[in-house]
LUMLUMBA-74375 format. One record per residue (C-alpha): residue in one letter; x, y, z. Coordinates in steps of 0.5 Angstrom, whole numbers, plus 500, padded with zeros to 3 digits. Example, Ala and Ser with C-alpha at 12.3 -4.5 7.8 and 13.67 -1.06 7.14 Angstrom:
A525491516 S527498514 
END
This chain:
X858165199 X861172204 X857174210 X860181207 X855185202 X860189198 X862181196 X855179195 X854185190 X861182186 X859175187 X853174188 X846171184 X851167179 X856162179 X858160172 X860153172 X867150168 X867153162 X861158162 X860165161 X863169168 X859174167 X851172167 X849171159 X843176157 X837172156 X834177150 X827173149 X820173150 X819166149 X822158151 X822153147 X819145150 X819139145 X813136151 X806139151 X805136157 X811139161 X809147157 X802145161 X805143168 X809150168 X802153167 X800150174 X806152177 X807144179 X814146175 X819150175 X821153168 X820159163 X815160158 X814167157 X818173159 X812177162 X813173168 X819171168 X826171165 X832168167 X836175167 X832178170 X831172176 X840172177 X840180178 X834178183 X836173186 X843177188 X839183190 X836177195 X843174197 X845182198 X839183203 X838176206 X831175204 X828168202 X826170195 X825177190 X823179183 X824185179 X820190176 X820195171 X820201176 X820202183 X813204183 X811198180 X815194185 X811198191 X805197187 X805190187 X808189194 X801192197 X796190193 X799182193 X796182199 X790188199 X784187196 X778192195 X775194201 X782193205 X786198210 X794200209 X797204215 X804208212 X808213214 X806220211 X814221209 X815218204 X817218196 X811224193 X810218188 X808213193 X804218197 X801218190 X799212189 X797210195 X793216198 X790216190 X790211185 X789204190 X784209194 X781209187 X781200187 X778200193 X785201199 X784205203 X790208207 X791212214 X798216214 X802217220 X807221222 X814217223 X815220229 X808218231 X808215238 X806208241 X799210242 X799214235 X801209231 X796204235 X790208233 X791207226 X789200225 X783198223 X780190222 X781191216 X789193216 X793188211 X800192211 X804197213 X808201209 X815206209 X821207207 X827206211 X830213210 X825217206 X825222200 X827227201 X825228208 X831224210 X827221216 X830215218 X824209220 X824206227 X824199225 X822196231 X816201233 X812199226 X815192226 X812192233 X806195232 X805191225 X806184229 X802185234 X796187229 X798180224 X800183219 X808185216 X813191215 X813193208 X820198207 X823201201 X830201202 X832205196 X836210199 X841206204 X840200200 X843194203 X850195204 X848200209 X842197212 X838190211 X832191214 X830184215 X835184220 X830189224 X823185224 X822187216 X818183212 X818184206 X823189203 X822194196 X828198192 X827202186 X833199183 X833206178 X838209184 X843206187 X843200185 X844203178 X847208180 X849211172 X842214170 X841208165 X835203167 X828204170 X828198175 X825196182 X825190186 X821186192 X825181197 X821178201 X824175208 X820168208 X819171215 X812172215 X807166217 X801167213 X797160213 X797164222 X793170219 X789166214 X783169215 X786175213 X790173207 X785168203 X790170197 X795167200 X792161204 X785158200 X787155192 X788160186 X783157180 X786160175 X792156177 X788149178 X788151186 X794151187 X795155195 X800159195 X802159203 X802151203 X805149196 X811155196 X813156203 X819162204 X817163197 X810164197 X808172196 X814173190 X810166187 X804170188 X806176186 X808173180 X804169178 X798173179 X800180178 X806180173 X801176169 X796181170 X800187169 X806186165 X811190170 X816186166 X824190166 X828189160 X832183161 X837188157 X836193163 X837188168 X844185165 X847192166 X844195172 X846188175 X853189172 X853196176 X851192182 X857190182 X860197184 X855198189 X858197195 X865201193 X861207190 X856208197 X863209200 X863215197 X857218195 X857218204 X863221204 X861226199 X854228203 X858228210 X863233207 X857237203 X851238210 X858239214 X860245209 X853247209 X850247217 X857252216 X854257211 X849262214 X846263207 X844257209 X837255213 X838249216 X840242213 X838235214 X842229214 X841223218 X850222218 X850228221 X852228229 X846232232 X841230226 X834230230 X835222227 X842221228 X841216233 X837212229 X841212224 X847210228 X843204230 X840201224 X846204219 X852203222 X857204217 X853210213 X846212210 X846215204 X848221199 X842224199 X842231203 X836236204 X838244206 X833250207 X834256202 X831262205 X827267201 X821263197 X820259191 X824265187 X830265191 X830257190 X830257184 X834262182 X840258187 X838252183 X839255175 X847258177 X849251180 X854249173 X856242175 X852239179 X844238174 X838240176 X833233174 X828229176 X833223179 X837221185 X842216188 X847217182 X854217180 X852225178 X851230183 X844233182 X840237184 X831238185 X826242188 X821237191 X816242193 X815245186 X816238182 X816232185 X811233192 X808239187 X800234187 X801235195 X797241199 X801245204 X798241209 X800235206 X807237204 X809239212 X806231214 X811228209 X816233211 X817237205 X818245206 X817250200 X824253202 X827245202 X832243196 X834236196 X841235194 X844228192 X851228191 X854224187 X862220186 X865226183 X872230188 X867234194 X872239194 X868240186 X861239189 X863244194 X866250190 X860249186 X855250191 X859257193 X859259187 X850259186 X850261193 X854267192 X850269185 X844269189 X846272196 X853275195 X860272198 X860271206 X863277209 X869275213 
END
């Protein structure tokens, strides 16, 4: 198969044999059939591989899997019913009641939530740090207990971009792996197994759907991970599993040790279970994936260049803009592009935002990203709406922030829309 990505998201994942179906089937069952009880019974050890409950697993769903694992060069994935349900099994996979996360403050409001709230509520605990923390920063924030840290490789809707080697250094040093959600750039523009990454999360909802069609999510690991060294601190991963007559994960499944896990234990348990319908049509928008990214980074260049022009506007960020604060980084782990989400400051309060926002004509007000549509958002007033103030400046979020993502449709048409709203609520630049 290519090295190249963009082939990968066409090729990969399925290869049909002489005189089958060339794109893959969709397995639409709940159940498989077996004429041997006494096979049914080795698929419940996990001594076999097999399918016997869709819960768990499905075959449509595991060929989408396994091209989004070839995409970003991981060892073995699954997908999930949501990006959340995706973050959510990537940590607690490995955490327990009484346990410590260290994650970055910019991220997803949806993350912070489910982390800083709900996994507190099963006992996780949490120290967010800012990003931009320094060496010294970031080492204070593990504790003994420390399991896993957590980011996001350009976060929403701060568009700060991670330093993978800083956390990745700092993670390694304390025994424990890099957990980074990569839905913005998404592999095409970046692998981040390739920098020290661990175990990489997408929620397949955006770019790699791309059509506003499927919920979805998806976790790659990278098989890089030594668990039976840290042994002690992952005895979910190195002493046997009863409820499936002993089995050790780490010793028994090797590169495939944490998707096994996680699959066997929390997919059972909770049911995060995507759709085999929706995983066939987000895996036949995947194939676009790579043409379509061209295009919304040419659109977002295009867009933030137009805006840091506009004195209506406050300020912008975007980490493909020369002299963004986090350009240099982005240049470094995302070479080829980041992504077409933008974030601008609209001056005069929540009034004057919201009055922006209500005059755009094309471009959609909704709660999505990373779509073939432009939309827009006002993330402090929804998304980040449960944060404080406080909570909101550390995860970079403004009351004046408006994130924008543009979508694949002629940037001249993106453009002339964002004028018009402008003009509306601040009247025509003067010449």
């Amino acid at each position: 198969m290519s090295e190249h990505v963009d082939t990968i998201c066409v090729q990969g994942g399925y290869q049909p044999g002489n005189g089958e179906s060339r794109t893959p089937p969709i397995i639409q069952a709940t159940t498989f059939k077996y004429t041997s009880s006494e096979q049914m019974s080795r698929l419940f050890d996990l001594s076999e591989s097999g399918y016997f409950y869709t819960r768990l697993q499905n075959p449509t769903n595991d060929t989408v899997a396994a091209k989004i694992c070839e995409m970003e060069g991981g060892a073995a994935a699954m997908l999930t019913s949501s990006g959340q349900a995706a973050n959510f099994f990537a940590l607690f996979n490995i955490c327990n009641e009484g346990d410590h996360i260290v994650a970055s403050s910019a991220i997803y409001g949806g993350t912070f939530n489910l982390i800083n709230v709900t996994m507190r509520k099963m006992g996780v605990a949490c120290t967010f740090v800012s990003p931009d923390c320094t060496d010294a920063e970031l080492e204070a924030a593990f504790q003994p207990n420390t399991k896993a840290v957590f980011g996001e490789s350009i976060a929403n809707p701060a568009l700060i971009v991670l330093d993978f080697a800083k956390f990745a250094d700092a993670a390694h040093r304390h025994g424990v792996p890099l957990i980074v959600d990569n839905t913005f750039p998404t592999p095409v523009n970046c692998r981040p197994i390739e920098f020290g990454v661990d175990i990489v999360t997408h929620a397949t909802t955006k770019y790699m759907d791309g059509h506003g069609s499927c919920v979805g999510g998806a976790i790659v690991d990278s098989g890089n991970f030594d668990w039976m060294a840290h042994a002690e601190k992952y005895p979910g991963m190195t002493t046997p599993d009863d409820s499936y007559h002993g089995v050790v994960y780490a010793k028994d499944f090797g590169k495939a040790a944490f998707i096994t896990k996680a699959t066997a234990q929390l997919m059972r348990d909770f049911g995060s279970t995507p759709s085999p319908v929706n995983s066939w049509i987000m895996g036949m928008h995947l194939e676009s994936l790579g043409v379509r990214i061209e295009r919304h980074c040419a659109n977002a260049l295009a867009v933030a260049e137009t805006l840091q022009a506009d004195p209506r506007i406050s300020w912008v960020n975007f980490p493909g803009l020369p002299g963004d604060k986090y350009h240099a980084l982005a240049e470094k782990y995302m070479p080829n592009g980041t992504c077409g989400v933008i974030s601008f400051g609209v001056p005069g309060g929540r009034e004057k935002v919201s009055a922006f926002l209500d005059h755009l004509k094309m471009i959609s007000i909704a709660t999505h990203v990373a779509d073939a549509r432009s939309c827009v958002l006002y993330p402090a007033g929804t998304t980040h709406r449960q944060l404080t103030e406080q909570q909101l400046e550390e995860a970079g979020v403004g009351i004046d922030l408006v994130r924008l993502s543009c979508g694949i449709e002629n940037q001249d048409d993106i453009i002339a829309d964002l004028k018009q709203a402008l003009d509306a609520v601040f009247g025509p630049v003067k010449a």
